[in-house]
KOLRO-773267 format. One record per residue (C-alpha): x, y, z; residue number from 1; residue in three letters. Coordinates in pm, whole numbers, plus 50000, padded with zeros to 5 digits. Example, Ala and Ser with C-alpha at 12.3 -4.5 7.8 and 13.67 -1.06 7.14 Angstrom:
BEGIN
{x = 51230 y = 49550 z = 50780 k = 1 r = ala}
{x = 51367 y = 49894 z = 50714 k = 2 r = ser}
END
This chain:
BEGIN
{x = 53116 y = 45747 z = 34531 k = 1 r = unk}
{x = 53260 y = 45382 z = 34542 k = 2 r = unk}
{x = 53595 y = 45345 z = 34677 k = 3 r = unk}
{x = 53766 y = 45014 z = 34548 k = 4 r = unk}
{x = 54074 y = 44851 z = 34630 k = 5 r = unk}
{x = 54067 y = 44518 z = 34431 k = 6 r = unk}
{x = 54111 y = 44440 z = 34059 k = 7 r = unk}
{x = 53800 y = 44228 z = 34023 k = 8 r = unk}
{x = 53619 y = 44464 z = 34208 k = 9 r = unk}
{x = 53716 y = 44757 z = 33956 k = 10 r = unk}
{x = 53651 y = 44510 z = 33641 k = 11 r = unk}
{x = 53312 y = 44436 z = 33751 k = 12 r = unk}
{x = 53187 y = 44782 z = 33808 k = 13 r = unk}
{x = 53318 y = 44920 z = 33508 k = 14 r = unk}
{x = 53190 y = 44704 z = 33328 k = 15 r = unk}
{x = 52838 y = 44871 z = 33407 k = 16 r = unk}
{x = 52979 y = 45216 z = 33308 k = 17 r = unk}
{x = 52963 y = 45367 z = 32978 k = 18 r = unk}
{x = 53227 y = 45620 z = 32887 k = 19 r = unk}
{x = 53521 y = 45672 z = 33148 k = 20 r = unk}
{x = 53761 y = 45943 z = 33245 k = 21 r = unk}
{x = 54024 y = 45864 z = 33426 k = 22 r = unk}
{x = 54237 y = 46135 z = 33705 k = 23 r = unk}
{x = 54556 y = 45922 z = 33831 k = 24 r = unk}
{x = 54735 y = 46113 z = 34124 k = 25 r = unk}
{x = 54947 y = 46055 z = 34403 k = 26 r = unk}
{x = 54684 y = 46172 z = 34664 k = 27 r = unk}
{x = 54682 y = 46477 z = 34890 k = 28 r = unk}
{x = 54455 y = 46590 z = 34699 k = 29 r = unk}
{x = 54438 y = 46986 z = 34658 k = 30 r = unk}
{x = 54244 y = 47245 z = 34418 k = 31 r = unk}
{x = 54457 y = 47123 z = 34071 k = 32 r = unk}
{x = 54347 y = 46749 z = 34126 k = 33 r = unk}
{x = 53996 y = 46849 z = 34172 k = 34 r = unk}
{x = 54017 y = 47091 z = 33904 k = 35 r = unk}
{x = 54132 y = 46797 z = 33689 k = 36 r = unk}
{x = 53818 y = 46600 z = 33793 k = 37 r = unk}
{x = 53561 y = 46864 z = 33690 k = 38 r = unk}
{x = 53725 y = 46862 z = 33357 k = 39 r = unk}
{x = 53678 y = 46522 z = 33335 k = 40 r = unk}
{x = 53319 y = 46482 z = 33424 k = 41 r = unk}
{x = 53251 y = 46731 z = 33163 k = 42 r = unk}
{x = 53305 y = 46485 z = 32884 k = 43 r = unk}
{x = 53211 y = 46146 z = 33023 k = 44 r = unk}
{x = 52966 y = 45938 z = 33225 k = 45 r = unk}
{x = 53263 y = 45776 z = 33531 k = 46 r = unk}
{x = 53540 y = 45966 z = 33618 k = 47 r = unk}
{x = 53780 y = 45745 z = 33792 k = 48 r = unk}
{x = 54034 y = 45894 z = 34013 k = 49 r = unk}
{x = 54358 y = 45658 z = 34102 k = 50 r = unk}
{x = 54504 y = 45740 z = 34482 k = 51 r = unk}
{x = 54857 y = 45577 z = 34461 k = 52 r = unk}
{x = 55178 y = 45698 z = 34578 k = 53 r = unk}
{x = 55445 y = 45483 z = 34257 k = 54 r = unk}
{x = 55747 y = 45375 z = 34493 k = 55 r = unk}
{x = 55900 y = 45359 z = 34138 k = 56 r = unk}
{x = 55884 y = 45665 z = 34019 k = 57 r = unk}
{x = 56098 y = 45778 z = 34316 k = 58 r = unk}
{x = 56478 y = 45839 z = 34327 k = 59 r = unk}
{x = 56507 y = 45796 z = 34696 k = 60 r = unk}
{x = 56338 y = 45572 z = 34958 k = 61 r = unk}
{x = 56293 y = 45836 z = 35186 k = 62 r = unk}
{x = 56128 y = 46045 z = 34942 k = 63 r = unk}
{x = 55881 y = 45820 z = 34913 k = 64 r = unk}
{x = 55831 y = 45759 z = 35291 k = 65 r = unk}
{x = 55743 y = 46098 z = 35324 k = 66 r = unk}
{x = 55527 y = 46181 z = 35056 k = 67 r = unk}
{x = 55230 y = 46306 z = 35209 k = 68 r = unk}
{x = 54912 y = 46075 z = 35274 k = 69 r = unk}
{x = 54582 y = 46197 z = 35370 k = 70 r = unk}
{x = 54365 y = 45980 z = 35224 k = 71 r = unk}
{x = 54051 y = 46067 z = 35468 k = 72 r = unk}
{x = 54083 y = 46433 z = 35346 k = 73 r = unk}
{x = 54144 y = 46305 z = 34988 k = 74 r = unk}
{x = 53797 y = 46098 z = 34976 k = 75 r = unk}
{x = 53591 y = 46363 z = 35128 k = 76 r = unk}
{x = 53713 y = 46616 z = 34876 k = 77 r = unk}
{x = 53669 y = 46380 z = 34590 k = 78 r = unk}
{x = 53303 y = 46289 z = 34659 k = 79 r = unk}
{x = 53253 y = 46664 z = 34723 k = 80 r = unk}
{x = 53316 y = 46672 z = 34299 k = 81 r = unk}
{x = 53122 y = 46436 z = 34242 k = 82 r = unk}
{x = 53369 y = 46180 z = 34182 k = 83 r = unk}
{x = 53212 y = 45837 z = 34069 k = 84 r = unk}
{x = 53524 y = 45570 z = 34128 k = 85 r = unk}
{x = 53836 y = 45636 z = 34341 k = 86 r = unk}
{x = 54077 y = 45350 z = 34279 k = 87 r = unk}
{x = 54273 y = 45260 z = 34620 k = 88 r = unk}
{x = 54520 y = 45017 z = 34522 k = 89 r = unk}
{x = 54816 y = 44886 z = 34731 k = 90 r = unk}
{x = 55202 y = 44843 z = 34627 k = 91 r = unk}
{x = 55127 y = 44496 z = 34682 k = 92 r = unk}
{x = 54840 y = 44477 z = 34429 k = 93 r = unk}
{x = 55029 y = 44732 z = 34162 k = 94 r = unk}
{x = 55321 y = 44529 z = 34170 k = 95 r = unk}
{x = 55273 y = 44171 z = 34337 k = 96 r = unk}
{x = 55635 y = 44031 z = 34174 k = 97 r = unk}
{x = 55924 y = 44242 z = 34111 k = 98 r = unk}
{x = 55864 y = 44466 z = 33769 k = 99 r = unk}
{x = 56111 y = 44371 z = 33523 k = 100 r = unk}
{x = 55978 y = 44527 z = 33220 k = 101 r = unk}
{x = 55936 y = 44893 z = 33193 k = 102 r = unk}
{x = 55826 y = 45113 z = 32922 k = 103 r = unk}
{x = 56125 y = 45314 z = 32732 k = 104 r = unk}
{x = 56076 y = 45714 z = 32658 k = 105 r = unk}
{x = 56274 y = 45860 z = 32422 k = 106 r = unk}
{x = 56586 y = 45984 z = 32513 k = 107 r = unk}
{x = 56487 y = 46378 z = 32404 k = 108 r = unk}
{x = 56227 y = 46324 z = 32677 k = 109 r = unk}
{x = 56355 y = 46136 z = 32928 k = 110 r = unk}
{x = 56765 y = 46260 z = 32976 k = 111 r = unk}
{x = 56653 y = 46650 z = 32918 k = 112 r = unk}
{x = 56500 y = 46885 z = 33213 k = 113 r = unk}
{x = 56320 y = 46665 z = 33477 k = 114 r = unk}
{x = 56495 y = 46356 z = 33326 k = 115 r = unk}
{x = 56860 y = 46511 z = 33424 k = 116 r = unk}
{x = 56728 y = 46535 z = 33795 k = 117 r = unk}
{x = 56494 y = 46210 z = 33815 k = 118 r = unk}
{x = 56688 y = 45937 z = 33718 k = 119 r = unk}
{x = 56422 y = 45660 z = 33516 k = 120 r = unk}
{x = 56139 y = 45903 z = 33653 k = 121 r = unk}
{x = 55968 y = 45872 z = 33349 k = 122 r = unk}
{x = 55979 y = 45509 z = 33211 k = 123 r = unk}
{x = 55826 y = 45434 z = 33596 k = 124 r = unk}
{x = 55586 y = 45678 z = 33517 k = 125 r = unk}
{x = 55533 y = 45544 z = 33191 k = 126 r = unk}
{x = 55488 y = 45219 z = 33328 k = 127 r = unk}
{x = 55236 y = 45273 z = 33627 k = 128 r = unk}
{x = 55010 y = 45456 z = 33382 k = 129 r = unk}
{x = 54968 y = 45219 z = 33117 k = 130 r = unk}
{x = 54886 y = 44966 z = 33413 k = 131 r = unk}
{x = 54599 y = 45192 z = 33475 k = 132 r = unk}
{x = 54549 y = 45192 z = 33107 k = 133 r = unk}
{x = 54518 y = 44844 z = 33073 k = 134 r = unk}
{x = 54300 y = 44808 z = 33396 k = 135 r = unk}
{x = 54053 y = 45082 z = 33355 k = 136 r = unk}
{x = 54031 y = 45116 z = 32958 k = 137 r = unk}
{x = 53945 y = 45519 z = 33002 k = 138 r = unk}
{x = 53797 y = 45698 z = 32661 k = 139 r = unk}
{x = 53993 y = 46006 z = 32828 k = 140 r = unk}
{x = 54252 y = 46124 z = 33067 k = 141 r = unk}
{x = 54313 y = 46404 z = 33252 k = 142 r = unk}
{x = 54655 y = 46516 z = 33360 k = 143 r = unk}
{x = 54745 y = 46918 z = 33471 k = 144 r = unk}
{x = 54981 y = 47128 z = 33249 k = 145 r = unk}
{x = 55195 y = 47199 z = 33553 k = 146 r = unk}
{x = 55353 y = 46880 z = 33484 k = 147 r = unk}
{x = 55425 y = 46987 z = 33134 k = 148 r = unk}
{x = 55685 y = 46705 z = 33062 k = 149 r = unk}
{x = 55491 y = 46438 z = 33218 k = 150 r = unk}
{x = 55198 y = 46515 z = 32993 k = 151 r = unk}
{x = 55352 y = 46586 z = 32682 k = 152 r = unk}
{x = 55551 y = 46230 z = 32717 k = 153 r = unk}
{x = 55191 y = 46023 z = 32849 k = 154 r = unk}
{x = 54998 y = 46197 z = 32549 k = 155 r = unk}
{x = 55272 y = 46065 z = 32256 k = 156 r = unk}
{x = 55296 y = 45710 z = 32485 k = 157 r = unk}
{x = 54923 y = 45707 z = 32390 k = 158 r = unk}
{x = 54959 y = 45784 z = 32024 k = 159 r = unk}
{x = 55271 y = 45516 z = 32032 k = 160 r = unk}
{x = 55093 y = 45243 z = 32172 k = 161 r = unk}
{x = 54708 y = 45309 z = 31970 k = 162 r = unk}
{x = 54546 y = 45334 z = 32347 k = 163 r = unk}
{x = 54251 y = 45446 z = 32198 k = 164 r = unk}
{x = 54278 y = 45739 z = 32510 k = 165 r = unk}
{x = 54239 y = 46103 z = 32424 k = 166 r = unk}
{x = 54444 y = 46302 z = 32669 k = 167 r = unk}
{x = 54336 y = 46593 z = 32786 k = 168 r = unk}
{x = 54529 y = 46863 z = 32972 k = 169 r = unk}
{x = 54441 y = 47081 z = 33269 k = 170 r = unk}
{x = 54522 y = 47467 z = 33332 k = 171 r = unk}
{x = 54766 y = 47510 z = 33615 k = 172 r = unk}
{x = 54533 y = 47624 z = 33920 k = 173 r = unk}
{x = 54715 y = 47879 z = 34100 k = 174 r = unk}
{x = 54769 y = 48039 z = 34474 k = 175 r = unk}
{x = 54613 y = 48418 z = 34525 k = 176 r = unk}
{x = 55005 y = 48537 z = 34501 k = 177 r = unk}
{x = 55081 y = 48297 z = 34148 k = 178 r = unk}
{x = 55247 y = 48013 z = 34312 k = 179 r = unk}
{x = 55114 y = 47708 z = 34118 k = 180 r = unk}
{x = 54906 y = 47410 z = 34361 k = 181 r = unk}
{x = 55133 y = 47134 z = 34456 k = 182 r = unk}
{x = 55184 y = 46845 z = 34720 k = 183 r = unk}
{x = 55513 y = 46980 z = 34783 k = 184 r = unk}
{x = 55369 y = 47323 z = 34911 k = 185 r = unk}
{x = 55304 y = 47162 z = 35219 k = 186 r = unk}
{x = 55686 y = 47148 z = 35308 k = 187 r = unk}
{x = 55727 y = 47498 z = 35280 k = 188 r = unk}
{x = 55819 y = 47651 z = 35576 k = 189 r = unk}
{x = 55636 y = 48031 z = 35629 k = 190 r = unk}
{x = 55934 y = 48197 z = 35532 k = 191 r = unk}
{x = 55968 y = 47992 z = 35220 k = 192 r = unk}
{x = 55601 y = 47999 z = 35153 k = 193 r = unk}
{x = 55656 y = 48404 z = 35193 k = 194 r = unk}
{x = 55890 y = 48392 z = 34864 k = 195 r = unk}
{x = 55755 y = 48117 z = 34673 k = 196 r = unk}
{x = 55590 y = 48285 z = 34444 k = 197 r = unk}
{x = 55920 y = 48420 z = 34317 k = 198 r = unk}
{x = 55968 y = 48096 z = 34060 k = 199 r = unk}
{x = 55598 y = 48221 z = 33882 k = 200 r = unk}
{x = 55723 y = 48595 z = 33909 k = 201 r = unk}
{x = 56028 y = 48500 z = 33713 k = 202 r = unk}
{x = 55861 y = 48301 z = 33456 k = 203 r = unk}
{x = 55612 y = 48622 z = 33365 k = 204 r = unk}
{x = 55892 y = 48854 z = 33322 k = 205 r = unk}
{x = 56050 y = 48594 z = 33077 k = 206 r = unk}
{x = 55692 y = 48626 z = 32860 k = 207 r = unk}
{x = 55678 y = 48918 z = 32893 k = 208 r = unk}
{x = 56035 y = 49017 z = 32706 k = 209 r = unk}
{x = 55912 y = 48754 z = 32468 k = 210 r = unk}
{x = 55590 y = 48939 z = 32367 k = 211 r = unk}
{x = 55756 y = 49244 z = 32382 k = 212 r = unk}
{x = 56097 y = 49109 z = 32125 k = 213 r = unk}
{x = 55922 y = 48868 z = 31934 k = 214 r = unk}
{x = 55938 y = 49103 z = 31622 k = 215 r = unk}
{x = 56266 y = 49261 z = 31652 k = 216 r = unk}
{x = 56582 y = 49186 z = 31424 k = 217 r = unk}
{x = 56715 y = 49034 z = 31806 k = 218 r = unk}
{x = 56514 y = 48782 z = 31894 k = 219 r = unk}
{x = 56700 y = 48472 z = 31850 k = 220 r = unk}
{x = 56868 y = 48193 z = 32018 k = 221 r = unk}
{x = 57110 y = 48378 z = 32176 k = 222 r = unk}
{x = 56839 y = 48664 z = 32319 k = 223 r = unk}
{x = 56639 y = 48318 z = 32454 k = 224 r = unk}
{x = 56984 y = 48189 z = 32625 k = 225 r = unk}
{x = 56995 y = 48544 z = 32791 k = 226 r = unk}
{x = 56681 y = 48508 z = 32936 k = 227 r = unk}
{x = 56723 y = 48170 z = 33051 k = 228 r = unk}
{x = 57043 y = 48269 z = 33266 k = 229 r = unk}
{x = 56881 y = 48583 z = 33376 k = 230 r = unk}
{x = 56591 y = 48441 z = 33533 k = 231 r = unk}
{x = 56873 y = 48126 z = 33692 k = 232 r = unk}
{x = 57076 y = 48395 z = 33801 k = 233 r = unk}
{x = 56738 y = 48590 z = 33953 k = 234 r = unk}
{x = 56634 y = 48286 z = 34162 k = 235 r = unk}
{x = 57038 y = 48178 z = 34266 k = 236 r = unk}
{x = 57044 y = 48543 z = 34397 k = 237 r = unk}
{x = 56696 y = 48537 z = 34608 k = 238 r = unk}
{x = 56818 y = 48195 z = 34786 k = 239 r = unk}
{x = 56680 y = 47903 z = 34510 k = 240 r = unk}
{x = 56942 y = 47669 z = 34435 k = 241 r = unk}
{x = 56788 y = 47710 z = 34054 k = 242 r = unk}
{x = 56850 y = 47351 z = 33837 k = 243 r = unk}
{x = 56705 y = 47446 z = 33483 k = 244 r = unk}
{x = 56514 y = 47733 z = 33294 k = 245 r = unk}
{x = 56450 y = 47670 z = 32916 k = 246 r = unk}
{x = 56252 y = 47792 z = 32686 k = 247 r = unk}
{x = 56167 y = 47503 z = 32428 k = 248 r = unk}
{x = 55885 y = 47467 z = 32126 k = 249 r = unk}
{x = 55569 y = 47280 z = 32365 k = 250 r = unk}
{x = 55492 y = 47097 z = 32025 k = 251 r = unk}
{x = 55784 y = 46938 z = 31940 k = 252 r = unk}
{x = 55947 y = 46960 z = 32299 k = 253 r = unk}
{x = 56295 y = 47074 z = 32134 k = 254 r = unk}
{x = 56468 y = 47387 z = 32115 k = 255 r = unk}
{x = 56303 y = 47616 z = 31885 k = 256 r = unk}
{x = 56490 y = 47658 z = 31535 k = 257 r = unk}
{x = 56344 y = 47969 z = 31476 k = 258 r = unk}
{x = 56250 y = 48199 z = 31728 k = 259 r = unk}
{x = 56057 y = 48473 z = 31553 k = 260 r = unk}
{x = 55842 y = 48203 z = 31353 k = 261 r = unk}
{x = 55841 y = 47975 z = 31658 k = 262 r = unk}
{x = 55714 y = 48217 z = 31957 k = 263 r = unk}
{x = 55329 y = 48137 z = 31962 k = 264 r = unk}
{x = 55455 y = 47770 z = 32056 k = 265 r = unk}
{x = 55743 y = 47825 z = 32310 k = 266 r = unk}
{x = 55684 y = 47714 z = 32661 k = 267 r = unk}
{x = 55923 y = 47826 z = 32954 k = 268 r = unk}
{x = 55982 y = 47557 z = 33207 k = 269 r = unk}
{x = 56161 y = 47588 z = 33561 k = 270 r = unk}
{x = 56291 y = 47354 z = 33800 k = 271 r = unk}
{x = 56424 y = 47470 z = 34135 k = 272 r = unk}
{x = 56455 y = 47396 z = 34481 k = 273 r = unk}
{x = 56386 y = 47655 z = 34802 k = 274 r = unk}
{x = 56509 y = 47508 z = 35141 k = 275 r = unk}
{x = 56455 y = 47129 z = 35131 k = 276 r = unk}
{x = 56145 y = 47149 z = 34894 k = 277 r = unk}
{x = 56192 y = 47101 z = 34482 k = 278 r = unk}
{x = 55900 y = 47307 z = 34272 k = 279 r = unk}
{x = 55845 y = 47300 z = 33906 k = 280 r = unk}
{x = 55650 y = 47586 z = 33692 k = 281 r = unk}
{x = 55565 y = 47655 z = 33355 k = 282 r = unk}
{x = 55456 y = 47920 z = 33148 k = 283 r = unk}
{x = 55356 y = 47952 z = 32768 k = 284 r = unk}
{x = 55403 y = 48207 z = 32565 k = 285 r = unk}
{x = 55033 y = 48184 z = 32391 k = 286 r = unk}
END
């Protein structure tokens, strides 16, 4: 495994490689990233996996200050999969002037869900990606379902701007009690850990009135709504300060305009925080 940490550097050696997969994360690298990776190397000849933590992409400075770093953990895990390229850029070399210009996302991606809570989240992420675009010229990318909005926004940026990139999505690798893998885990206190699993409990049940309505003279809008507040009002009442549950169409990412036709392509997404720590979920229907 090479690890590289300047442009040329990167240029050159790709230049040897034939087709290329590339896995961008934020480091702290746990069982979804890797999953990611094996995906990847499925497909192509290089997988190339990017270790930078986008000072952009976050809301506030601290934030970012305390996103966790453990990059000595993160390369011996990667070259355990068999990981060809990791990518170690700095700030300095990802942005070496102020960025001016950003990439836009549509408003019915970017102000909705996530967008309501992240401020320009996803124009920096937007932005950062297509830098890695440009830079690595991957045949594919890998990015995990767990970030549903995220991908569903990179994979029409790539049909937008003819990247010649096929985006591929991961599964959502999971904890033995549900609780989907994430960086943030590791701010979980015990206690919080305990009950975390609560956010994946709630999205089930939500399916599961779904499979079981889908086909009755009820199942509309409304009966959707009902389910949304339930499951808020289910994590409010078991200490979550809940921000969003909704149930949209994952192909459109809009509300559905017809439930009963609709189902096989709704997708429930959550947003909430426990103590100090914000988690996201997701479930689909099908």
């Amino acid at each position: 495994m090479k690890v590289i940490d300047n442009i040329d550097v990167l240029k050159s050696e790709l230049e040897k490689r034939r087709r290329i997969a590339l896995v961008p994360t934020m480091g702290n690298i746990h069982e979804g990233h890797l999953s990611l990776v094996r995906q990847a190397k499925k497909y192509v000849d290089t997988v190339v996996c990017t270790v930078f933590v986008n000072k952009l992409q976050f809301n506030e400075r601290a934030d970012f200050l305390n996103y966790p770093r453990t990059i000595d953990n993160d390369l011996k895990k990667l070259e355990m999969n068999k990981t060809d390229i990791v990518f170690l850029p700095t700030g300095e070399l990802m942005y070496p002037c102020e960025q001016e210009y950003f990439i836009e996302v549509p408003e019915y991606i970017s102000k909705c869900l996530e967008g309501q809570f992240r401020g320009p989240f996803f124009s920096r992420v937007a932005t950062i990606v297509m830098k890695f675009f440009f830079l690595i010229k991957p045949d594919i990318a890998v990015f995990g379902k767990k970030d549903f909005q995220q991908a569903f926004m990179i994979k029409k940026l790539c049909i937008q701007f003819s990247t010649q990139c096929t985006i591929l999505l991961g599964e959502t690798i999971r904890d033995f009690d549900g609780l989907a893998l994430s960086s943030r885990n590791s701010h979980l206190s015990s206690s919080e850990r305990a009950n975390a699993n609560q956010m994946y409990r709630t999205l089930v049940n939500i399916k599961e009135e779904i499979l079981k309505n889908n086909e009755l003279e009820h199942f509309n809008l409304k009966f959707l709504s009902q389910l949304e507040d339930t499951g808020r009002d289910k994590l409010n009442n078991e200490g979550w300060e809940c921000e969003y549950i909704k149930i949209i169409n994952k192909d459109l990412f809009r509300e559905p305009i017809c439930p009963k036709t609709e189902w096989r392509q709704l997708i429930v997404l959550a947003a909430a925080r426990l103590g100090g720590t914000r988690l996201i979920d997701n479930i689909e229907i099908v």
